[in-house]
Every structure is written in C-alpha cells, then in structure tokens.
C-alpha positions as CSV (number, residue, x, y, z in Angstrom):
1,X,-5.7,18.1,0.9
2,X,-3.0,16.3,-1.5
3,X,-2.9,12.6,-0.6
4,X,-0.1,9.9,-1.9
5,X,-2.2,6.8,-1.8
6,X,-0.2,3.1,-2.4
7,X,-2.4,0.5,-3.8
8,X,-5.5,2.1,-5.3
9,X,-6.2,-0.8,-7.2
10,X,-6.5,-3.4,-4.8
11,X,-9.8,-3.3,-2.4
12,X,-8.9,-1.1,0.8
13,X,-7.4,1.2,-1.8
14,X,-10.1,1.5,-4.0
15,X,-12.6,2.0,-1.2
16,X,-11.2,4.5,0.0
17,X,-11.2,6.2,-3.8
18,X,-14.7,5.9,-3.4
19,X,-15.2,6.5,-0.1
20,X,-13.7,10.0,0.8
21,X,-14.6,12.5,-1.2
22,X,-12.5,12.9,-4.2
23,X,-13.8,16.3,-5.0
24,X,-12.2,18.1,-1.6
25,X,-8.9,16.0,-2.0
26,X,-6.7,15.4,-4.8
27,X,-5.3,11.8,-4.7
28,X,-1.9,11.1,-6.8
29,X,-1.7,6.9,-6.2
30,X,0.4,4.4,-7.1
31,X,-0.2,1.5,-8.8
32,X,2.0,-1.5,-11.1
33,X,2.0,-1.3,-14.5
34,X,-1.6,-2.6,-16.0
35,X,-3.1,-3.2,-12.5
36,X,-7.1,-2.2,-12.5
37,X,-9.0,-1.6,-9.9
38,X,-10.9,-4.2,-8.1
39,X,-14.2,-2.3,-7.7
40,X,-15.6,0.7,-10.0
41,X,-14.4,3.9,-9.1
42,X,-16.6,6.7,-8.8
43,X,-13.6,8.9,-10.1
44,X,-10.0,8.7,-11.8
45,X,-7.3,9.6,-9.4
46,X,-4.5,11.0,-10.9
47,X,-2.0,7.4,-11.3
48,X,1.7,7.1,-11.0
49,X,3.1,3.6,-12.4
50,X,5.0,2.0,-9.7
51,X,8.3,1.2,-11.7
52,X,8.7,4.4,-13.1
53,X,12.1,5.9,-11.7
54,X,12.6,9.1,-9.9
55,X,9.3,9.9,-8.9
56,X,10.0,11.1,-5.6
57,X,9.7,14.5,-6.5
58,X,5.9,14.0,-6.8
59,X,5.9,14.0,-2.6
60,X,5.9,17.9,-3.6
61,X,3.0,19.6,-1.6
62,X,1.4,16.1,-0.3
63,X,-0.2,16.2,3.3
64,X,-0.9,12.7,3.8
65,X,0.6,9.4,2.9
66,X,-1.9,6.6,2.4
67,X,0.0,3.1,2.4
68,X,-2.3,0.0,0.8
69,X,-0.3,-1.7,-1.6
70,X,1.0,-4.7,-0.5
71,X,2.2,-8.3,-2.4
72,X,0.8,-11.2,-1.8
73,X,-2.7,-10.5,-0.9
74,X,-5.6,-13.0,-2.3
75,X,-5.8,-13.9,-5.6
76,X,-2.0,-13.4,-5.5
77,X,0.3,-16.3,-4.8
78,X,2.6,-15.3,-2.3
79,X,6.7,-16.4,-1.9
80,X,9.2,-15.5,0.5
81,X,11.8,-13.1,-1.6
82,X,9.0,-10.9,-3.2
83,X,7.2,-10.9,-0.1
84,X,10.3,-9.4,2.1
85,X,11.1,-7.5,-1.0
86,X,7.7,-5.4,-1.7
87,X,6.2,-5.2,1.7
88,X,9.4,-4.3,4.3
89,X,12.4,-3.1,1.8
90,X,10.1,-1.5,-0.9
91,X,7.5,0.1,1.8
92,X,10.2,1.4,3.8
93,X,11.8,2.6,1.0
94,X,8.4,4.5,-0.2
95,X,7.8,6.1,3.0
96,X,11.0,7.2,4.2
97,X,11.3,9.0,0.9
98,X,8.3,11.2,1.7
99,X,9.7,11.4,5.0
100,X,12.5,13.0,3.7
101,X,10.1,15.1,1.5
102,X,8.3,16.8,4.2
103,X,5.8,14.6,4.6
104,X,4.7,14.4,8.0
105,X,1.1,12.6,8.0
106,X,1.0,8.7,7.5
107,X,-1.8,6.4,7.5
108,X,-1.0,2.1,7.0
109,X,-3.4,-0.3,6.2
110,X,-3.3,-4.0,6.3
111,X,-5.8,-6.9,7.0
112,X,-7.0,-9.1,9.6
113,X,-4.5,-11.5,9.1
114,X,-1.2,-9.6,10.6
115,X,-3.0,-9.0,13.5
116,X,-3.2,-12.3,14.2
117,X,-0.5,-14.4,16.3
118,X,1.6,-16.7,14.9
119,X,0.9,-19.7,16.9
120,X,-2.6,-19.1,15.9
121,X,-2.4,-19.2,12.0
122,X,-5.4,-21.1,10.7
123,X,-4.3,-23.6,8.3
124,X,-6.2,-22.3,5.4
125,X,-4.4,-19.2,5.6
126,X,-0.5,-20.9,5.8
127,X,0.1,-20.8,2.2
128,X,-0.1,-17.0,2.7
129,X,2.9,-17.1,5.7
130,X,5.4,-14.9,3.6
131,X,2.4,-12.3,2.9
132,X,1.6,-12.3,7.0
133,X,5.2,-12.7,8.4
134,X,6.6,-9.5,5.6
135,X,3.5,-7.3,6.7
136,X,4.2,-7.9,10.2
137,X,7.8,-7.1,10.3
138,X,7.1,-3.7,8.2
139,X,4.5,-3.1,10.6
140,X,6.8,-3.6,13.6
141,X,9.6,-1.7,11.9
142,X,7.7,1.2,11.3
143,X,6.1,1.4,14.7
C-alpha cells in the first residue's frame, strides 16, 4: 500500500513508522525542513520537505492519507495565527488536494486534549488554547 503520512517526525508519526510494517507499505511523509524524529526509526521513509512547492503531484498512486502533523504540540510554544494557520487552513489545504488527487482513504490523528470540552480545560494545559481550539475546529470541519 502507498501511504502519504503528515508529521513523521513528531511522536504519533514516528510510531507509527515503527509500528506498521514498513516493508509491506511504502510511506512518502512529510515533514519541515530540519525536523528529526522524536524516537529512532526502525527505517527511513521516503521524506518530502513541507515548504517545497508543487508537490501535489506526489498524491500519484497513494491509497491512504495519514494526517499527524500538527503546530503547537509540546515542546512547541503555541500562538493563535500559526495555530489557525497550520492546523485548519494548511490541513485543509493538504487533504483536499489529495482529495482532488484520487485519494479516497483518510486517517487523522490528534491527542487527548481536543477531545476534551472547553469548559473543562485544566489550567496547566491553557497556554496550549490556540493548539486545542485550531485542532478542534479542523476536526469539526472535516467531519
């Protein structure tokens, strides 16, 4: 199977490297420029820097869609404009463009924190509002 995988760097992404077998799949993922993974990886994926233009054509021949990347997550600091920026406009943008590709299988990821409600917000997490409230509306616009 040919997966497009976003975020293969950070944690979920790199699990999942490591985690379904590489050998009966070929992953193509993308990634910003200089970002490493956060664990080892048992194997290289093929990588595709995330500010290189015109690289839609790569959807060619991919089965799934894999969507990890995100801004904002821990260690990152988090603000308002990049936040609405990566995760809604960015994502949206990503996904409809393999829509439009033939992609037909989609898989999103995201953590424990935009399931929760808003009312609920533990105060240790508040500095990370932007992150929560922009993965939550992308969430809610692609459902």
């Amino acid at each position: 199977m040919n997966i497009f995988l976003t975020g293969g760097t950070g944690f979920i992404g790199s699990n999942i490297l490591n985690n379904i077998n590489i050998k009966q799949h070929n992953f193509l993922c993308l990634k910003r420029e200089g970002s490493v993974p956060r664990i080892k990886l048992k194997k290289e994926p093929d990588w595709v820097i995330a500010n290189r233009k015109g690289f839609t054509n790569l959807y060619k021949d991919i089965e799934l869609f894999i969507h990890c990347a995100a801004y904002g997550v821990h260690p990152q600091k988090s603000n308002w404009v990049d936040s609405i920026q990566y995760n809604v406009f960015e994502s949206m943008k990503l996904l409809s463009a393999a829509a439009d590709h033939g992609v037909k299988n989609f898989i999103l990821f995201g953590s424990i924190l935009e399931s929760n409600q808003f009312d609920n917000i533990e105060p240790k997490n508040i500095d990370m509002l932007s992150y929560i409230t922009s993965k939550k509306a992308f969430l809610q616009i692609f459902a």
